[in-house]
N, C-alpha and C positions, 0 to 999 in steps of 0.2 A: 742425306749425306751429312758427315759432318761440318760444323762449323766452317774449317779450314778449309775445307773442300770446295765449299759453298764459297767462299771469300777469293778462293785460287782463281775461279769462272772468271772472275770480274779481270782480270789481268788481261780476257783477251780485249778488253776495248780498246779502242785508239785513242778518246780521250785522255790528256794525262793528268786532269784533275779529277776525273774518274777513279784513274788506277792508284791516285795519290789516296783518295778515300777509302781503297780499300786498304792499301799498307796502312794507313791509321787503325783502321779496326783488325789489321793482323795483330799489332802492337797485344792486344789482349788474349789472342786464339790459347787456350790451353793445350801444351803440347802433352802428345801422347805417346807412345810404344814408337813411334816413327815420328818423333820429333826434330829429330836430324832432320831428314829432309825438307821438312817447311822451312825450317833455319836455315840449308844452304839453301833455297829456292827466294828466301827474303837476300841473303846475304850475295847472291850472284847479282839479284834488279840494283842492289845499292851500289857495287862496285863499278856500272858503268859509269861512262863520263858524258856522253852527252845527254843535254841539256838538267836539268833542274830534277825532274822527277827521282834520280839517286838519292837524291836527299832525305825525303820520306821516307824508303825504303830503311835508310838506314838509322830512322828515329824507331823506325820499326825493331830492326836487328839490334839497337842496344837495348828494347827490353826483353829481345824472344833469348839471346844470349847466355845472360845468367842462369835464365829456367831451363835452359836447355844444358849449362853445365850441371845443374843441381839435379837433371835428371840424369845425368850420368855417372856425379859420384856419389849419391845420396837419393836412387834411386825409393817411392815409398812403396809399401809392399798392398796388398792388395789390388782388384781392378780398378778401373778409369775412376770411379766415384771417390776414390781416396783422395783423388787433385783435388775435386770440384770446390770450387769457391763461388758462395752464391754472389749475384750482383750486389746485392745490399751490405754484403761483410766491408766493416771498415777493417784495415793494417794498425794493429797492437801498433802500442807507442813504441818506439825504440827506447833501448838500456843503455845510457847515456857511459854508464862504465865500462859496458860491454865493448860501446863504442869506440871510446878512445883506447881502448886495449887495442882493437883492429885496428888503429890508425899506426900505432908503436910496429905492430906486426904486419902493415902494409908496409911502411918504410922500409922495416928489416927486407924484405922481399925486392923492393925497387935498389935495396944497394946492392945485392946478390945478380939483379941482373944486371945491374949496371955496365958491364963490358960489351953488350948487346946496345946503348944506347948510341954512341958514334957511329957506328958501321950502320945504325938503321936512319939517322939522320941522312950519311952520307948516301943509301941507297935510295931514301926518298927523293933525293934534287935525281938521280942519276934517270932514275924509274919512269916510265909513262902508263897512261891509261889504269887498267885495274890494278896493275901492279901497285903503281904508287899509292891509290886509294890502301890498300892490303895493308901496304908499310905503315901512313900516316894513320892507320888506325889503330896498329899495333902501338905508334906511341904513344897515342894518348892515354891506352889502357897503363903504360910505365909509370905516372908519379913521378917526373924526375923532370929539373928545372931545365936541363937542357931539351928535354922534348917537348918541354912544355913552352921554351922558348921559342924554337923550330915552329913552331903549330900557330904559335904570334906572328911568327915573321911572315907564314905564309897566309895573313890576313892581308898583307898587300900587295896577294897575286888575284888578280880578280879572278882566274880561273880555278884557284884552292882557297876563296877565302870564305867561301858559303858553306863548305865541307868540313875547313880548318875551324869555323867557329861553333860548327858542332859538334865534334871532335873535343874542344875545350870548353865548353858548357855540359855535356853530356857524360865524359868519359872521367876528365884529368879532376873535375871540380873546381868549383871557383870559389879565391881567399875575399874575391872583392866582388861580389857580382857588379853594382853601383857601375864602377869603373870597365867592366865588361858590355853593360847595358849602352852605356855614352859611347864608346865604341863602336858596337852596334851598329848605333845609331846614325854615327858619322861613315859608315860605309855604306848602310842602304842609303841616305839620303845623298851622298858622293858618286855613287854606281849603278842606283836605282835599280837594285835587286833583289825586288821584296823579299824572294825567300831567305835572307837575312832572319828577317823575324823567327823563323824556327827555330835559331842558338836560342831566342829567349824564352821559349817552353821549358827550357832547363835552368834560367836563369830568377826563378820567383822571386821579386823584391820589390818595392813600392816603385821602384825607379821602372822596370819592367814592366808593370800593370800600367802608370799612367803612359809607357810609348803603347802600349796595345789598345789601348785607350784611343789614342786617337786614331791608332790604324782602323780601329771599327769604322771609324766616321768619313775612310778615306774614300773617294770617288773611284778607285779600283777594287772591283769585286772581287779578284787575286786577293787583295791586301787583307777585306774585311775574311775571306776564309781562310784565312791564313791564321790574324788575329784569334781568330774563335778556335783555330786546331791547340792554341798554345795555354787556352784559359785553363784545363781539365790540370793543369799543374800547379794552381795558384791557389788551392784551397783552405791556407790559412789567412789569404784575404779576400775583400768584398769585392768579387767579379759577380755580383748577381744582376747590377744595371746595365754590364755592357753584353754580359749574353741573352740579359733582355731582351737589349734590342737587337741583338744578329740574331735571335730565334724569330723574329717577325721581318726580317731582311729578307732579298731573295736569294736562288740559287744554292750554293755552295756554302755559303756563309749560314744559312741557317742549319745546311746538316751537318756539318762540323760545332755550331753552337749545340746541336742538341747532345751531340756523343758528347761533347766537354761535360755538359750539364749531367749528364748520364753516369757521368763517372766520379765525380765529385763527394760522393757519400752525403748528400745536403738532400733528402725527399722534398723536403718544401721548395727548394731551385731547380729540379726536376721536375716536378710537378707542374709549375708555372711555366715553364720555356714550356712544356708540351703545350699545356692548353693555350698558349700564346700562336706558338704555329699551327694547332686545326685550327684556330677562327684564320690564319693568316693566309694558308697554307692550301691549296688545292692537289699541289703535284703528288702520285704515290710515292717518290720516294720521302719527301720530306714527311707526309705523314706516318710512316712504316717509324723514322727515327724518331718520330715523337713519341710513336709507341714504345719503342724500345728506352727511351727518358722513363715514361711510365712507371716500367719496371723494376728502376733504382726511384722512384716515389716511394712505390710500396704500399700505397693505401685503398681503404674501400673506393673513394673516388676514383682512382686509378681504375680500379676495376672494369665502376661503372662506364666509365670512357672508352673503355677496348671492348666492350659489351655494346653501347652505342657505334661505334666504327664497325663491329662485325657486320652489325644487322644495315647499316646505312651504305657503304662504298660497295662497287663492282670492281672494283680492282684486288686480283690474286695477291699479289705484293703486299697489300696494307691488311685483306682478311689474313694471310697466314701469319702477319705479327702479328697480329690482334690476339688468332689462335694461340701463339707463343707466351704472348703478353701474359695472357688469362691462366695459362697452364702454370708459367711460374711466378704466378700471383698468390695461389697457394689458396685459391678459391674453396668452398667445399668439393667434396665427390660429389654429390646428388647436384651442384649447380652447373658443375665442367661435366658431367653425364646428360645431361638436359639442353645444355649448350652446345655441345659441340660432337652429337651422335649426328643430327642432320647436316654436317658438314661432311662427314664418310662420302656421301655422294657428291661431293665438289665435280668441278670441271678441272680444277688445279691441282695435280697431284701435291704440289707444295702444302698448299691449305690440308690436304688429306693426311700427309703426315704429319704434321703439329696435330691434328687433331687424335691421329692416332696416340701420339707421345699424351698427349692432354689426357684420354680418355683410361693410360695406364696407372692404376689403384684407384678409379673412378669404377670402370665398369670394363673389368678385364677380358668378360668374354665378346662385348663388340669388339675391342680393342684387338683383339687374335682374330676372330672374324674377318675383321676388315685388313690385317694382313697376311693372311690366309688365302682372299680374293684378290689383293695385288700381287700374289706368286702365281697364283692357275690362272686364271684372268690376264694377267699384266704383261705389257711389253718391258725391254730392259729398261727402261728408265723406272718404270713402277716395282721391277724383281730388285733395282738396285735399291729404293725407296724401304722395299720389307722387308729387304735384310739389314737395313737398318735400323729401322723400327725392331726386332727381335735381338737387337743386344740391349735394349732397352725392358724385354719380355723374356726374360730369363725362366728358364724351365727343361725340364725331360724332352719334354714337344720341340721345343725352340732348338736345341739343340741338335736334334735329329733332321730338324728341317734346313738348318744350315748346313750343316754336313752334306743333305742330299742337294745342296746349290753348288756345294763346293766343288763336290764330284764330278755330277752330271750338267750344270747347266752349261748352255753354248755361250754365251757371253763372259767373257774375259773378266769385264768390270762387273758384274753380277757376282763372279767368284770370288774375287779381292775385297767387296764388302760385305760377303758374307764373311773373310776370315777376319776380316778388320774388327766385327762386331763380337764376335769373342773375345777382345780385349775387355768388355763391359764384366765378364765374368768373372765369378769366384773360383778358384782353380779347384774344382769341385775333383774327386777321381774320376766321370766321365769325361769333362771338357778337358781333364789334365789329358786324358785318352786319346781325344781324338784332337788335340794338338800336335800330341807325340804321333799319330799316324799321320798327318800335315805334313810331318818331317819329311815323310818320304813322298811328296807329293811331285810330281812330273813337272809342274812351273813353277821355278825357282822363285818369282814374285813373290807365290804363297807360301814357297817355305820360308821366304827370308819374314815375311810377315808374322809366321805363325813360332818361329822362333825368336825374336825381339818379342811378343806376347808370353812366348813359355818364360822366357828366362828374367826370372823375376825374384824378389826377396822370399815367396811365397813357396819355392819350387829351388831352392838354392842345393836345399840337403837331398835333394828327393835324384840318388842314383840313379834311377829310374829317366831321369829326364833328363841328365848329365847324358849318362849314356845315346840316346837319341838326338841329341844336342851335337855329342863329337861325330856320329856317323855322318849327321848335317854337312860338318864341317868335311870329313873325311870328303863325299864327293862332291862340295859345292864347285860348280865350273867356274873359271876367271872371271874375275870381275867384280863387282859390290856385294854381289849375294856373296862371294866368298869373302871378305870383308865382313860381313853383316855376320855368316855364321861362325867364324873365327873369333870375332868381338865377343860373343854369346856368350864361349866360352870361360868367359870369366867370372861370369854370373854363379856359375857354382864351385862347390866346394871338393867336387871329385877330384882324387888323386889322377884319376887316368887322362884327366882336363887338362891338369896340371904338367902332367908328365909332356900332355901330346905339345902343349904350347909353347917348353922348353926345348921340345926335340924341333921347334919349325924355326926356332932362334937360333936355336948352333947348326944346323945344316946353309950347305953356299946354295942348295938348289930351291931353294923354300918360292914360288913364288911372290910377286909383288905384292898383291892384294890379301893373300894369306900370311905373310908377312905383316903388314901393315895391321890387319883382324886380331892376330896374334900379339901385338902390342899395345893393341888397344885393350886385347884381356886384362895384361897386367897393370894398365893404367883404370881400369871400372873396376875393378875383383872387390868381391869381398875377405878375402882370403888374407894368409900374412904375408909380409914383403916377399918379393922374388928376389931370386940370384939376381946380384946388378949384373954380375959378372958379362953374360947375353947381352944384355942393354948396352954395358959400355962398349963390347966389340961392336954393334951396330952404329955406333958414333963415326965409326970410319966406313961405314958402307957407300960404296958410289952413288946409291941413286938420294937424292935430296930428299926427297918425303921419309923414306926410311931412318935418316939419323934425324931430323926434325921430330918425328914420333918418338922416337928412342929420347931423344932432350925433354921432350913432355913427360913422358912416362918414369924418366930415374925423378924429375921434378915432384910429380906429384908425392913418391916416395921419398924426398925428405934430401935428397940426392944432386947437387946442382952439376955436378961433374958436365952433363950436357952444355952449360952456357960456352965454354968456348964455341963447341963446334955451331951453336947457330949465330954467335958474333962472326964467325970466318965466311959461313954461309951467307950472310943479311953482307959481307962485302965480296960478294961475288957477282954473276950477271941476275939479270931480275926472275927469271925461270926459275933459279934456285933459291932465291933471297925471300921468296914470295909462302912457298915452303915455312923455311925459319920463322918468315913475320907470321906466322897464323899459329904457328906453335907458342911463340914467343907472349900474344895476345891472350892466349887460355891459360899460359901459367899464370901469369900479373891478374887476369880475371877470378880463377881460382884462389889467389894469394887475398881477393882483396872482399870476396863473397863468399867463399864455402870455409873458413878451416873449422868453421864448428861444427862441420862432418865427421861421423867416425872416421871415414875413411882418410880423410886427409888427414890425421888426428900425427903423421911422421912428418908431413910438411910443416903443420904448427910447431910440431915440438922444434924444429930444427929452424925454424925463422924465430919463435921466442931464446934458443940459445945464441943465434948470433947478435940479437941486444946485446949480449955484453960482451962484444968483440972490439977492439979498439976500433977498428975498421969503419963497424956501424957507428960508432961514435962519431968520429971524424964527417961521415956522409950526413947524420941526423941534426948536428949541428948547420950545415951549408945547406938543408932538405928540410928545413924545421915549419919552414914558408907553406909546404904542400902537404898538413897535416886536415885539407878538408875532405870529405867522403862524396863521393860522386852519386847525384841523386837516384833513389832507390829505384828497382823496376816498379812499377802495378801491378795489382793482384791479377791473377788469370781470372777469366770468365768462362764459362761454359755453358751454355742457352739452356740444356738438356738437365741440369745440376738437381733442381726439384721432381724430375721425371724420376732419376735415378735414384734420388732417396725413398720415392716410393716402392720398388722395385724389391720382389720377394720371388725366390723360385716355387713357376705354376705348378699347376698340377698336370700330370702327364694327357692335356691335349692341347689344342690350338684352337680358338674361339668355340670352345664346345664339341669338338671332333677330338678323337684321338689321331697321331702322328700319322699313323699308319695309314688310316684315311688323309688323310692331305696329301700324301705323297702319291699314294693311287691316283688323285682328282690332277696331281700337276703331270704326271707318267700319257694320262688321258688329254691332257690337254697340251701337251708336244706332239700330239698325232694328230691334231687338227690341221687342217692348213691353213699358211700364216693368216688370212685374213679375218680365221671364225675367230669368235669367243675371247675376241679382244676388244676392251673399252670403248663406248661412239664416242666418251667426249675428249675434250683438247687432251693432246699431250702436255708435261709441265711448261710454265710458265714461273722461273727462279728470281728470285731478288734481284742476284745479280746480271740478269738477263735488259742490256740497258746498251742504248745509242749516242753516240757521242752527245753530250749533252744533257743525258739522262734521259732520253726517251726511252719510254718503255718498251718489250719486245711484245706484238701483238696476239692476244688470245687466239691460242691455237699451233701457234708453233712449238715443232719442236726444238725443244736443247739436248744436247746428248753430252756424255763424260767420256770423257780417257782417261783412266788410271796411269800412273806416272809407272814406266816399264824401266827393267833393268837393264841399264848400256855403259856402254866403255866411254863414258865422259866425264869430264873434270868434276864434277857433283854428283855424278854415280847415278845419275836419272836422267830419263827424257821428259820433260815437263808438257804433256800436251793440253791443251783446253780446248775451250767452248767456241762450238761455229753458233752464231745466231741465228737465226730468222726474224726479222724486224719490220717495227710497223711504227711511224714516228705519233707520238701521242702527250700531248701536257708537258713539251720542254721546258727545262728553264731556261731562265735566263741566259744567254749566251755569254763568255767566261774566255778574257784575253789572254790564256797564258803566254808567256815571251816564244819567240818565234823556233828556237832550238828545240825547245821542250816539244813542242807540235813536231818540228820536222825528223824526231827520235821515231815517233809512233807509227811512219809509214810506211804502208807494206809492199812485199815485192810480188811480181806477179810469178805465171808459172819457173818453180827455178828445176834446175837439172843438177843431181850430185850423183859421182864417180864413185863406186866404193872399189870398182876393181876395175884392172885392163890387162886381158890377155887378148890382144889386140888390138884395131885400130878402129875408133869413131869417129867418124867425120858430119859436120851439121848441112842436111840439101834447103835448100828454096829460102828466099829472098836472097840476104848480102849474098857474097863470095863465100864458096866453101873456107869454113874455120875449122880449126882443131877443137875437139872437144876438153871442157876444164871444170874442173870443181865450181859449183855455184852459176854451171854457166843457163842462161834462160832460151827458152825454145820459144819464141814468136807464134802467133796463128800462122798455119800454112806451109811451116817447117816440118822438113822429117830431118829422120834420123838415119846415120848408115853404119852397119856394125857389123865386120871380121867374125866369122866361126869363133866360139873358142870364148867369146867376151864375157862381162856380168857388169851390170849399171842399175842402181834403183832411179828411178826419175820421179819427180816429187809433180803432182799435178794441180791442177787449178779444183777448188780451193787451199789454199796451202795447209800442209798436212797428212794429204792423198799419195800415196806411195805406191806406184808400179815395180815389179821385182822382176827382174831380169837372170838370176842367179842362173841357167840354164850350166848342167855339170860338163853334158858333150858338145855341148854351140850350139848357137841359131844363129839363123839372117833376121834382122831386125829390116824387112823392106820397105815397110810405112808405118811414119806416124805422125798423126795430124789431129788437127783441133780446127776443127768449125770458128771462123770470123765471127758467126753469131750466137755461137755456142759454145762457151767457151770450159763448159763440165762434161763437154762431151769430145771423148775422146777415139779415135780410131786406128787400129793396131793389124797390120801385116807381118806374119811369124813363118819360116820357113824353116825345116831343116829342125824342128827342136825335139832334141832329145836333151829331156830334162825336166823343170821345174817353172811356170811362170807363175807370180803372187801376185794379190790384186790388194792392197790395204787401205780402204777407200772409205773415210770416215764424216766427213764435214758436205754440208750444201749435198746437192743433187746431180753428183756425178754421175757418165754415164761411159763404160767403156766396152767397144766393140772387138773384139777378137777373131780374124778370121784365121780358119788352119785348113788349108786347101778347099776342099768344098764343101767343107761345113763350117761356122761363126758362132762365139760364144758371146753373148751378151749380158754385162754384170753389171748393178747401180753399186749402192751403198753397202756397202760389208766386206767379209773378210773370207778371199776365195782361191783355189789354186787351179790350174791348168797344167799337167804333165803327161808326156806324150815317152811310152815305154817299149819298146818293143814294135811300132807301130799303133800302139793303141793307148788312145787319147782316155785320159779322166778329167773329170772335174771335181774336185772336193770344196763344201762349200761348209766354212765354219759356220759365216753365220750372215745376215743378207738373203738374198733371192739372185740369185743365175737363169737366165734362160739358154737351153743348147738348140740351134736351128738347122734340121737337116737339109738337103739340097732340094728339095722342094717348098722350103720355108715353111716347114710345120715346126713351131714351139715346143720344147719340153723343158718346164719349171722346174728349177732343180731349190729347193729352201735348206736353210740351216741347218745343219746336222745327216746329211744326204751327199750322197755321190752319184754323178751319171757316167758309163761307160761309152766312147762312141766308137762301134766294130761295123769294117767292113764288109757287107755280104754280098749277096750275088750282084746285084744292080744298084743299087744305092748306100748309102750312109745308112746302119741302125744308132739311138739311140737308147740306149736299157737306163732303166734307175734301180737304183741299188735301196730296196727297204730293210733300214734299220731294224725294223720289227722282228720282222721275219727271219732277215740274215738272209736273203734272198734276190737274186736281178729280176726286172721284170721289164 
């Protein structure tokens, strides 16, 4: 999986200095082709309000931000490899002229929006919850004394003053850091809320260093990992003796001293923290981040140290950095060939793939081999493992074999990271091919995926993909996909792109979402200006998001005409103001890091022409105060960066087999049944697989993925993760967080949500019959009672598990219960149904029983349907195992990619299975 992916897992712990750890190391994730989505997935955890853990989130989202405009209007052309920035690269000095030119032309910017400044003041006192965070962020991104005073003021609300002073260390810049530090200071030590300390990671000054200084030494392990997250920004001074000593601390503090060390550009203070924490150190996770320090070492010794760790520790966590360590060490071929072909046979799929990625321009034909055997061999955790491993193994072969994952295979997440891994690609004319047939693929997931991959600098001119791009567009159904393929749109240079984007702007029936897709074209295009004409009519359209867009979009074009309407917006109620502030936030963001884009090249010219307006005069004088530059993001990382620079297209087979054979050997090995010809040892075992407290998850368990699916919510995804399986092993040190921060993290048990009522549910057994309600929870020992005619998903125990009730013509829903003692096990009475019931049962070991008059359908883990047509009952089973039991209680196994019919004959129930092979019942 990718990086991001891998980093997302960790969000399901309860821990919140767990999940604080990981928002630290998203701060770096290189975003890709679907970088949106990790931005809004960082930008929703920072907007909440209870307890402390927002905060990180949101040190997170001010550096994923900038990269994530910069991949919007200044997208680079080529595949992924064109990001990569290895860990060792230091950031070019900055152009000291260049600089203060953007200071002139940030101002210009801040006085243009200046009419936005009161109404956003004013709706921040009015606002609550995410709202207000949305606003009070937008004004930091302004420059402007009044917002900047506002943001002061709410330093002496203890409930916005942890937020307010990162806000103002992070965003607005600071003229005085000194006088912000003292500050600081006198509110942690007034309110005793260490996380205070994070404004000063933005604050580098000697005043800053000696307070972080002594937070190392404080008797709160909060404080000292606090201290150590905020050093990795201090590196034009001497933090080498206090991450000294929090790399030999325990807990928290030393894996945060190590990522600081890591990032620093200093090999010699990388170097030392590591070898400080293996003598100090026993737990894997701290030893995995000492390896990962290693990496920004960069030297022989480094080496030999991940070299020793392999052959020394049992634990999957610290061998597969080690593996990682060594690959982008840049070791020879014949040493990473030698080293790490006998880890192919791990027990941890983890270690298996680093070693794979290790072993490509080493010794390419293991390297296909051994992905080769995690496709025919592999369960979906190992299919999802080689597909991506093969955007790493570029070739004729690799190609073909994606496409036949894409197609055919039964797992959801299997398909999604096969299209994902053709982003690694050069838009050669086959992968350009078989992206354009993507287009028309049956789950919108992959089209939206595989168009954000077409539509790139590479494929701008290429009619050819313009055209498959619009039919994209033409039938994407409501919602983010049509968003995502609308947006596309812009990417090229076709007239007929052009024409269709114009015509979805002046028509009144345009949907929302294609509407909105449509505005985002002419705000990403490479094209020349558009008619404002469309744009300014959208200024007046009723739904808020729509003239918010339309204000962005004439912006980026050089156009302010939008500021009135989102000053009237930002004073209106917070529903809509909320809109405005995020629009409001990306122009001042764009104003103050891209205009040396081409693309923005009509914003520049029209902020350098209002310098010499009396206007800006009058404001540059009274604004002259807030000519500092808000500190830069950090370079992205990407673990995989030396993998990919070796990477040449194979030659047409896959570890020594041609295409054609591998696809036979996986065809043969879908006809086995599920238990042959799959792996004896553990399923994976992920980094981020960890216990409150960092206990590791125990060998042998499995972890599973969910791809983030397309839905009608506020962020255009459903973000699912990781159930664990755990085994508590080598914790640390136990870690006080303040009591809010804990009571965020806990979860609810079985809950029940309504998505429709045609008719009436009532709740039987225990309390008093209640009416049924959104979010309402079913108890052990509870049923449920429900009208013909109805439809309910009910969400089961483990949370995430989805029963689907859709039924078209009615059911009786007569029972439903949960075992006291079993509480994954659930039991279900169906009468009457003509229709459709779904079973989407993902996490832990559920178990659910289905009885339909005198026969019972018994389903664990997977993804299955039950519909009853005419009298005669099917089972479709995507993917999972079903059992159907006739009235004598004999079993028939029904597995992934299989249907069973059950028809009544003279005397009993039959149950037929339907062979795919054949195209036959039997």
């Amino acid at each position: 999986m990718r990086q991001q992916d891998k980093l997302l897992e960790g969000l399901a712990q309860d821990d919140p200095a767990w999940r604080a750890f990981v928002a630290r190391r998203l701060e770096r994730v290189q975003l890709h082709f679907d970088g949106e989505d990790l931005v809004e997935t960082v930008r929703q955890a920072a907007l909440q309000i209870a307890g402390t853990l927002p905060n990180h989130f949101f040190c997170a989202l001010t550096d994923l931000l900038p990269r994530q405009a910069r991949a919007r209007y200044a997208p680079d052309p080529g595949p992924v490899r064109s990001h990569l920035v290895k860990t060792r690269t230091k950031p070019a000095a900055p152009d000291s002229t260049a600089a203060q030119g953007r200071e002139a032309v940030t101002r210009s910017a801040s006085q243009l929006l200046e009419p936005c400044v009161a109404p956003a003041v004013a709706a921040s006192r009015d606002a609550t919850g995410p709202g207000r965070r949305r606003i009070l962020g937008a004004l930091g991104r302004l420059r402007h004394s009044a917002a900047t005073a506002h943001l002061e003021a709410r330093l002496e609300d203890s409930k916005d003053a942890p937020y307010a002073a990162l806000i103002l260390s992070s965003c607005t810049g600071l003229a005085d850091p000194a006088t912000f530090v003292r500050r600081v200071e006198r509110l942690w030590a007034g309110g005793e809320q260490p996380h205070f300390i994070l404004s000063l990671r933005y604050a580098p000054c000697e005043e800053s260093l000696a307070l972080l200084r002594a937070a190392s030494n404080h008797r709160s392990p909060t404080v000292q990992w606090l201290a150590a997250a905020c050093l990795d920004r201090f590196g034009k001074l001497d933090v080498s003796a206090p991450l000294a000593q929090l790399s030999e601390a325990g807990g928290w503090a030393a894996l945060h001293a190590l990522e600081s060390a890591a990032r620093l550009s200093r090999p010699e203070l990388a170097f030392d923290c590591a070898t400080r924490a293996l003598r100090a150190h026993t737990h894997p996770l701290v030893r995995a981040a000492a390896l990962r320090s290693l990496i920004a070492a960069g030297t022989p010794q480094a080496a030999e140290l991940c070299l020793s760790e392999l052959s020394a520790t049992g634990s999957s966590v610290v061998r597969a950095q080690a593996v990682s360590a060594l690959a982008q060490l840049d070791l020879p071929a014949g040493v990473r060939a030698r080293t790490l072909a006998p880890l192919l046979k791990s027990e941890s799929l983890e270690v298996v793939t680093q070693a794979i990625l290790g072993l490509i321009g080493a010794d390419d034909q293991r390297a296909g081999r051994a992905i080769r055997d995690l496709i025919v061999d592999g369960d979906e955790d190992e299919r999802i493992a080689a597909a991506y491993c093969l955007g790493y193994y570029p070739g004729k072969s690799s190609l073909q074999v994606l496409e036949h994952l894409i197609r055919t295979d039964g797992a959801k997440s299997v398909r999604i990271q096969a299209t994902r891994a053709l982003a690694c690609y050069e838009k050669t004319p086959e992968v350009t091919r078989l992206l354009l047939a993507l287009l028309e693929h049956e789950d919108s997931s992959i089209v939206s995926d595989a168009v954000r991959i077409l539509a790139s600098p590479e494929t701008q001119e290429s009619s050819e993909a313009a055209a498959a791009a619009l039919a994209a567009a033409r039938r994407a159904p409501p919602g983010p996909a049509a968003r995502i393929a609308h947006r596309a749109l812009g990417r090229f240079t076709a007239r007929a792109c052009r024409a269709y984007v114009s015509e979805l702007l002046s028509r009144s029936d345009t949907g929302p979402d294609a509407l909105l897709g449509a505005v985002d074209a002419l705000a990403f295009t490479f094209a020349q200006p558009p008619d404002p004409e469309p744009l300014q009519r959208l200024l007046s359209d009723s739904r808020p998001a729509v003239r918010a867009a339309a204000a962005r979009t004439l912006w980026t074009w050089g156009d302010p005409g939008g500021i009135p309407t989102l000053a009237r917006d930002l004073a209106a109620p917070a529903d809509v103001a909320t809109y405005a502030a995020d629009a409001l936030e990306e122009m001042a963001l764009i104003s103050q890091r891209l205009l040396d884009t081409p693309r923005l090249a009509p914003l520049a010219e029209h902020l350098r022409a209002n310098l010499k307006t009396s206007a800006y005069l009058d404001f540059a004088r009274r604004e002259l105060g807030l000519a500092v530059s808000p500190p830069a993001e950090p370079a992205a990382i990407d673990e995989h960066a030396v993998v990919l620079s070796r990477s040449s297209w194979k030659a047409d087979d896959l570890g020594g087999e041609p295409a054609a054979k591998v696809l036979a050997q996986v065809e043969e090995s879908r006809r086995r049944p599920a238990a042959a010809g799959r792996r004896a040892h553990s399923k994976p075992t992920r980094e981020m697989a960890a216990l409150e407290g960092l206990e590791m998850a125990a060998p042998g368990k499995r972890s599973r993925h969910l791809f983030a699916a397309a839905g009608g919510i506020a962020i255009g995804l459903l973000c699912s993760f990781l159930f664990f399986g755990r085994k508590p092993s080598e914790p640390l040190e136990p870690l006080a967080p303040d009591a809010s921060a804990a009571a965020e993290t806990a979860g609810l048990p079985m809950a029940l949500k309504v998505v429709s009522m045609r008719g009436t549910f009532r709740i039987k057994g225990g309390p008093p019959d209640q009416p049924l309600a959104p979010e309402r929870k079913l108890a052990p020992g509870q049923s449920l009672s429900v009208d013909p005619g109805g439809a309910v998903w009910l969400g089961l125990a483990p949370e995430g598990n989805v029963l689907g009730l859709p039924a078209a013509g009615g059911f009786e829903l007569e029972e439903l219960r949960t075992a006291a003692d079993d509480p994954d096990s659930v039991s279900l009475r169906l009468s009457g149904l003509e229709g459709r019931v779904v079973f989407d049962l993902k996490w832990g070991r559920p178990k659910v029983t289905l009885a339909l008059g005198r026969a019972s359908v018994r389903g664990w883990r997977g993804l299955y349907a039950v519909e009853d047509q005419a009298g005669t009952i099917t089972v479709l089973v995507a993917f999972g195992r079903v059992e159907v039991l006739d009235p004598s209680g004999r079993p028939t196994l029904v597995t992934e990619g299989r249907k069973a019919v059950l028809r009544r004959g003279q005397e009993q129930l039959e149950v037929g299975v339907f062979d795919p092979a054949t195209q036959t019942w039997r």
